[in-house]
Each structure stands twice: as C-alpha cells, then as structure tokens.
C-alpha positions as CSV (number, residue, x, y, z in Angstrom):
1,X,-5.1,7.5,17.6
2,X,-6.3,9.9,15.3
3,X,-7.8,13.6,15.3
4,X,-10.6,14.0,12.0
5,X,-7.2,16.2,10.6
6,X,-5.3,12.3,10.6
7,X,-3.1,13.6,13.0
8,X,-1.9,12.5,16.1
9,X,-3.7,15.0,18.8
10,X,-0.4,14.7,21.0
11,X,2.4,12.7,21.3
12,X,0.6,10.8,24.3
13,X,-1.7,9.6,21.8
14,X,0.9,7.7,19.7
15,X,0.7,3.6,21.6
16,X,3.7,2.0,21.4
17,X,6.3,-0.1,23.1
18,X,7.4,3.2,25.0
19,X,3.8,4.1,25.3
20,X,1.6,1.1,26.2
21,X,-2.0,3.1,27.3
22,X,-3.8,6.0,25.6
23,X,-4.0,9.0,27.6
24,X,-7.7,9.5,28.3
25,X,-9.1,8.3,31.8
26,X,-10.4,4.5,30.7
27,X,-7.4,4.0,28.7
28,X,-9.0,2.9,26.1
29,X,-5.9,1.3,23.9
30,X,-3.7,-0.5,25.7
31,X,-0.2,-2.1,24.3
32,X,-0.3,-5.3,26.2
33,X,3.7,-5.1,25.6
34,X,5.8,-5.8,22.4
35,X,8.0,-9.4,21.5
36,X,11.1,-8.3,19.7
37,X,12.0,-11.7,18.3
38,X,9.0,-13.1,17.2
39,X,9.8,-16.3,18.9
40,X,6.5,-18.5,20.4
41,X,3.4,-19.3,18.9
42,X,0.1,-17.6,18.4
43,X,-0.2,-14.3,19.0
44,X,3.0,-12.2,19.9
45,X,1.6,-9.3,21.0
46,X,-1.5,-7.9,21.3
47,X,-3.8,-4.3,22.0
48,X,-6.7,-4.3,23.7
49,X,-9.3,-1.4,22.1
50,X,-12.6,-0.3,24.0
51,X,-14.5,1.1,21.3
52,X,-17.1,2.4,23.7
53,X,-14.5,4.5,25.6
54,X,-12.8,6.4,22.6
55,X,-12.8,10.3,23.0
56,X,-14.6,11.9,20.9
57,X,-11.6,13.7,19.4
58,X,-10.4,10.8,18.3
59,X,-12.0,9.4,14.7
60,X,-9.3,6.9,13.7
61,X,-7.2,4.3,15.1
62,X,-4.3,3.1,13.0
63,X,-2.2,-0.1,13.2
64,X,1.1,-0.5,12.4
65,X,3.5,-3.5,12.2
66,X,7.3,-2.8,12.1
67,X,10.8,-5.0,12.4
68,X,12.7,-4.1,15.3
69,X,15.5,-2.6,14.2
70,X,15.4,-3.8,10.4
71,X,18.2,-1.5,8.8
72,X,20.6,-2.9,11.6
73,X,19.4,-6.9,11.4
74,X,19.0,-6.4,7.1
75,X,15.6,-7.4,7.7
76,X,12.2,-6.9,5.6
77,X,8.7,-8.7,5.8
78,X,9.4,-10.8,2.9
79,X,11.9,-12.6,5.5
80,X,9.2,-13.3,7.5
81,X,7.2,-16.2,7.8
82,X,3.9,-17.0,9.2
83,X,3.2,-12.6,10.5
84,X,-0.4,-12.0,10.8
85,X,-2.7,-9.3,12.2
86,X,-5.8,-10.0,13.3
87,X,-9.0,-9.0,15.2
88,X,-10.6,-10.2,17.8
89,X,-13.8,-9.7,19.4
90,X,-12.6,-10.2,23.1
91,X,-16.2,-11.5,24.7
92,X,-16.8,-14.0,22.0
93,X,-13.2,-14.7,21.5
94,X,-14.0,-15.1,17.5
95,X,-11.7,-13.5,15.0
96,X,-13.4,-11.1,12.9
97,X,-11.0,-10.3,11.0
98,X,-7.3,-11.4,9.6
99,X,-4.5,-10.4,7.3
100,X,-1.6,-12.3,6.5
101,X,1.7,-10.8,5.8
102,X,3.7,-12.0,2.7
103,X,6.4,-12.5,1.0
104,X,5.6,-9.8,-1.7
105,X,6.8,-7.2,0.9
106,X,10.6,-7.3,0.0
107,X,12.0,-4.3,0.9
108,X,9.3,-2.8,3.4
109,X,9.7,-2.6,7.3
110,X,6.9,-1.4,8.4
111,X,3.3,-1.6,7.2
112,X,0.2,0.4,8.4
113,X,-2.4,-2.8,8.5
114,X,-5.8,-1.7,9.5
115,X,-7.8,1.3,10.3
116,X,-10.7,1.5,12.7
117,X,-12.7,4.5,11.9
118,X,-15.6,6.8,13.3
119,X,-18.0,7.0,10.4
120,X,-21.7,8.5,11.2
121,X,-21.7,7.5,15.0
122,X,-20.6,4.3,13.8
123,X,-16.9,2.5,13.9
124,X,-15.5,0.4,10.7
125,X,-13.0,-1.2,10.2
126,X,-10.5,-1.3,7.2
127,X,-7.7,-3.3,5.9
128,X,-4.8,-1.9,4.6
129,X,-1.5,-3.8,4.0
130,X,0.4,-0.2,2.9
131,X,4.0,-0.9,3.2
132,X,6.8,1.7,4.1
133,X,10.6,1.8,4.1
134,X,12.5,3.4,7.0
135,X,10.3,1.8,9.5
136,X,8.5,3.2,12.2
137,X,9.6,7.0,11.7
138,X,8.5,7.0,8.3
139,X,4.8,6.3,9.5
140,X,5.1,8.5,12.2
141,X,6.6,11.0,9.9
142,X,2.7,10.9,8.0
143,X,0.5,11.3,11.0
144,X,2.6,14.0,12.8
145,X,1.6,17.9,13.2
C-alpha cells in the first residue's frame, strides 16, 4: 500500500505472509495466507481488497509475486509452470482480469504484477509483469523511505 510519494507510509502497510491485514480499522487488504509449494489446483493464495475502505493516504496498491526462498531452491519463474495472477470481482465471481507468468522470466524471482491506482477519485488498474532479481527485498528495497 502506497503513499502518492510510492512509498510505503509504514511498515504496517507492507501485506505479506508476516503481515496478512492492512492497518486501518476495516482492514481493507487482507493476505488470506501464503502456499509455499505451489502444490493444489486453482488459486493458491489469494487477497481480498475493499476498494471502498482504502485510506485516503493510500493512492496505490502493488502486487508482487516472489519464490520462496529462490537463491536457496536455484529457482526462477521460468521453472514454473502454469503461475498466474488474476482478479476477481468477489460479488460476481467473474475474473476481470488475468496475467500469465512465463517462461521468458529466466533469471527473475520476484515480479511486481499489477498496480491498482487512485486516479481522479477513481481506481484503475494496471498490469505490469516487471521482473526483479534478489527476490522480495529487492522490491521492497524500491518502495521503502
């Protein structure tokens, strides 16, 4: 979650596997918990977003997909088959949107997806498929104060 500087406001606002629920009041983004081997079908894990309920300090909401501990498994998205990201309108149930990971990732381990940004009163929604090396630090390395 995002400050109009693209920075994290606090630490709090940084959802993760050691952080499943956004600090404000409705908790707004919620980490509905994280699958470290990939194993099962459909969708491994999932965060809920209330659009309605985002602070007003908050104008961008970021999602990132890294490999559990790549360096130590030797792992990269080009090893991985069938990875997806997608949204989901949760009353209708219909995907709105979808991007499928590939092969041409061969050396990243994590990858900022999709932004969902405040524009004019108005949220959109962006794809981005950016690839990083040194996993989740390096992203976190970007959005930090």
């Amino acid at each position: 979650m995002l400050g109009s500087n693209e920075k994290l406001p606090s630490e709090q606002h940084f959802i993760f596997y050691n952080n499943l629920k956004s600090p404000d009041p409705h908790h707004c983004v919620e980490h509905m918990g994280d699958n470290l081997t990939g194993a099962g079908e459909g969708d491994d894990e999932v965060i809920l977003v209330n659009l309605t309920k985002i602070p007003g300090d908050v104008q961008k909401l970021v999602f990132v997909v890294t490999i559990h501990q790549a360096d130590q498994r030797g792992q990269n998205f080009g090893q991985i088959e069938n990875a997806f990201v997608r949204l989901v309108d949760v009353k209708t149930k219909e995907e709105v949107l979808r991007y499928d990971l590939t092969e041409d990732c061969s050396i990243e381990t994590a990858m900022i997806m999709a932004e969902i940004y405040s524009k004019n009163g108005q949220w959109r929604m962006n794809a981005v498929g950016s690839g990083y090396q040194g996993g989740l630090q390096a992203i976190l390395n970007r959005y930090q104060n």
